[in-house]
C-alpha positions as CSV (number, residue, x, y, z in Angstrom):
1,X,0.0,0.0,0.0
2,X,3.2,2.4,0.5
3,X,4.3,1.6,-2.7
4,X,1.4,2.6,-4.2
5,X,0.8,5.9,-2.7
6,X,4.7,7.1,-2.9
7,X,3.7,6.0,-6.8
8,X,0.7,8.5,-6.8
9,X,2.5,11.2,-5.4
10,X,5.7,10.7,-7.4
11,X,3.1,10.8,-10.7
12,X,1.6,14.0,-9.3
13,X,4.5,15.9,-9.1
14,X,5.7,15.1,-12.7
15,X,2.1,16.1,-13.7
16,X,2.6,19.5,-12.0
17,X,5.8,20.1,-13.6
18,X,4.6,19.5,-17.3
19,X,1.1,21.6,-16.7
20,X,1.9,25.0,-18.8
21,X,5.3,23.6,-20.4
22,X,5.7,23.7,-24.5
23,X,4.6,19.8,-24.8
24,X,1.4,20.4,-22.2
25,X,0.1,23.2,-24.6
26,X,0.8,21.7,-27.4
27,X,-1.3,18.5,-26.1
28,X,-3.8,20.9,-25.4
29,X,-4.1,22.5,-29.0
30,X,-3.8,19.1,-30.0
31,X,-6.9,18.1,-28.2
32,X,-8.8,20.9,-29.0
33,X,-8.8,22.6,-25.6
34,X,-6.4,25.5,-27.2
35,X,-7.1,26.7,-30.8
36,X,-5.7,29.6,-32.4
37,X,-7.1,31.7,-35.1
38,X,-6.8,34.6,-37.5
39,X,-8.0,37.9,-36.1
40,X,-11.2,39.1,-37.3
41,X,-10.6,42.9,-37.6
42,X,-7.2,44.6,-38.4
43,X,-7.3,46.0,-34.0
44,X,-5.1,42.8,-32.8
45,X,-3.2,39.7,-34.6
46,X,-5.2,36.1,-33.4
47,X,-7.7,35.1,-31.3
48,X,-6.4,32.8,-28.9
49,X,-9.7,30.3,-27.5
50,X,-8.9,28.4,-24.4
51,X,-11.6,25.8,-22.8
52,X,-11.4,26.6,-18.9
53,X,-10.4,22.6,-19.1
54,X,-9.1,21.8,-15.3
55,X,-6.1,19.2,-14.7
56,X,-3.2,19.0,-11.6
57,X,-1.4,22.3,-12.1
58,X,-3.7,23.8,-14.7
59,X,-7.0,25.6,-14.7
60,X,-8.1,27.4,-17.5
61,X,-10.7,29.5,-15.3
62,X,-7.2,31.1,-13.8
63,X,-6.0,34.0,-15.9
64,X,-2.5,33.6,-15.1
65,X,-2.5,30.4,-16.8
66,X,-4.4,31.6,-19.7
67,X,-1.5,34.4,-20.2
68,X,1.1,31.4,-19.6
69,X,-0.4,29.4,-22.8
70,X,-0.3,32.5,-25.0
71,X,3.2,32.9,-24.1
72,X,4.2,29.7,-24.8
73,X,2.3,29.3,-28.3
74,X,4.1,33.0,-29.2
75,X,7.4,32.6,-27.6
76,X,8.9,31.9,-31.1
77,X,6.6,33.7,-33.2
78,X,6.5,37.1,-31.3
79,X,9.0,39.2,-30.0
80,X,7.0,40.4,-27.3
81,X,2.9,39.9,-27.1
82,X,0.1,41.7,-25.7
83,X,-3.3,40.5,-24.7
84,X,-5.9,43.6,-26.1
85,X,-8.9,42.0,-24.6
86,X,-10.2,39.1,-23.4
87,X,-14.4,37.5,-23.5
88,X,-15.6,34.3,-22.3
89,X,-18.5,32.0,-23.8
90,X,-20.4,29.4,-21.9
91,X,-21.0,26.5,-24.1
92,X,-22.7,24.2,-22.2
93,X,-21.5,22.2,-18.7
94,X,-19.4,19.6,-17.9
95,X,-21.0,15.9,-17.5
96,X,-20.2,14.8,-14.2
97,X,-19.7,17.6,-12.5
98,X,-22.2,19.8,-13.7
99,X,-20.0,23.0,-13.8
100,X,-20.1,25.4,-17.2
101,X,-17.8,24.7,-20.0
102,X,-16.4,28.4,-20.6
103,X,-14.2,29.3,-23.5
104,X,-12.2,32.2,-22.6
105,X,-11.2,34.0,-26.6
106,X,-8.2,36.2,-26.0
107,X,-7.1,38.9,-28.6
108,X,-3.7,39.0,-29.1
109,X,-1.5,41.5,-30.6
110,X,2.1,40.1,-32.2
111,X,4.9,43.1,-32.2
112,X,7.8,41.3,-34.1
C-alpha cells in the first residue's frame, strides 16, 4: 500500500511540472482545448480560444495560466505579445460535475 501511494505522489509531481510547459500546450491544442485563429478585424493579430479545461497544475478558469499558454504558443513567433482583450462564452457544462464549459477567446496583438 506504501508503494502505491509514494507512486501516486511521485506521478503528481511530474504532472505538476509538465502543466503550462511547450509539450502540455501543445497537447492541449492538439486536443482541441487550445485553438488559435486569425484575427477578425485589423485591431489585434489572433484570437487565442482556451476551454477553462481543469487538470493537476492547470486551470483554464485562472487567468495567469491563460497568459502562460499565450506565451508559450508565441514565444517563437513574437518578440513580445500583448493580450488587447479578453471574452468568455459558456458553451454548455461539464457531464459529471455539472460545472459550465467556458471558453475564454483572447485577442492578441504580435509586435515582431
Amino acid at each position: 500500500m506504501k508503494k502505491i501511494l509514494f507512486l501516486m505522489i511521485c506521478c503528481g509531481f511530474v504532472l505538476v511540472s509538465c502543466a503550462g510547459t511547450p509539450t502540455h500546450i501543445g497537447t492541449m491544442t492538439a486536443q482541441g482545448k487550445i485553438k488559435v485563429d486569425t484575427a477578425d478585424d485589423n485591431s489585434y493579430d489572433y484570437k487565442v480560444s482556451i476551454l477553462n479545461y481543469v487538470e493537476i497544475g492547470w486551470d483554464g478558469n485562472k487567468k495567469e495560466d491563460r497568459l502562460k499558454a499565450v506565451d508559450v504558443i508565441f514565444k517563437d513567433k513574437c518578440k513580445s505579445i500583448e493580450v488587447i482583450g479578453e471574452d468568455s462564452i459558456q458553451t454548455g457544462k461539464y457531464f459529471l460535475s455539472g460545472d459550465p464549459t467556458i471558453t475564454y477567446i483572447l485577442k492578441v496583438k504580435c509586435n515582431k
